[in-house]
C-alpha positions in Angstrom: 1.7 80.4 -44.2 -0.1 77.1 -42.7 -1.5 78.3 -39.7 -3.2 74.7 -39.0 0.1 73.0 -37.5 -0.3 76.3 -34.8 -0.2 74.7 -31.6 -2.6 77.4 -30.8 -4.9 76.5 -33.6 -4.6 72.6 -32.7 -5.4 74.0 -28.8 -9.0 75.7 -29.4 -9.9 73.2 -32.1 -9.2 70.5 -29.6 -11.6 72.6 -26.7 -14.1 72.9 -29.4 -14.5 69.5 -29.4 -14.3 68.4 -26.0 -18.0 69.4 -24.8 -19.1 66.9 -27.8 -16.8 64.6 -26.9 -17.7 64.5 -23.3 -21.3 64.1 -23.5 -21.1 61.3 -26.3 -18.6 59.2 -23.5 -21.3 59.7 -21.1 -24.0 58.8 -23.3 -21.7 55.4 -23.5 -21.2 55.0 -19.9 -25.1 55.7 -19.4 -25.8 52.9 -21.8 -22.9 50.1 -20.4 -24.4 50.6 -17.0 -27.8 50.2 -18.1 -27.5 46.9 -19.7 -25.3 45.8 -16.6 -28.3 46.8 -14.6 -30.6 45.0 -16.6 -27.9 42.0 -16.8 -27.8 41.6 -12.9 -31.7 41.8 -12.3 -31.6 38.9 -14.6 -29.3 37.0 -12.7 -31.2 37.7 -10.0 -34.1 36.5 -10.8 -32.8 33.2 -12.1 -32.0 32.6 -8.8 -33.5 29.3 -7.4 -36.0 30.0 -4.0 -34.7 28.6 -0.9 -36.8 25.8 0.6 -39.1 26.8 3.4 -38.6 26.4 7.0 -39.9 23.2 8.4 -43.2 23.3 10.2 -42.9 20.6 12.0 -40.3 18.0 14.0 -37.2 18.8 16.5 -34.9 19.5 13.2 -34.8 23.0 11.1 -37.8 24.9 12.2 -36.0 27.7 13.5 -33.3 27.9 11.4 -32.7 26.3 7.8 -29.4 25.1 7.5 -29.9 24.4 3.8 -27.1 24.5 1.8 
């Protein structure tokens, strides 16, 4: 008798495995948003500064209309 084609058999093997599964698909998520993290702070950063505010005149001292 082949008691390995048992659905219950294929049932508790498949619940033994699921904790290990679990934690190595979070271990994966952890890890993709980590480097999308580390990604985005890099885009940030490359960012260009906006210019300052004018100091002086009748034209953009009070707000830059920079585009």
């Amino acid at each position: 008798m082949n008691i390995s084609s048992t659905p219950a058999v294929q049932s508790a093997t498949s619940a033994a495995a699921a904790p290990t599964s679990d934690a190595v698909n979070i271990l994966v998520l952890k890890k993709a948003l980590n480097t999308q993290a580390a990604a985005a702070a890099t885009l940030i950063q490359a960012l260009p500064q906006p210019p300052a505010l004018a100091t002086t005149g009748a034209v953009g001292t009070r707000v830059n209309t920079f585009a």
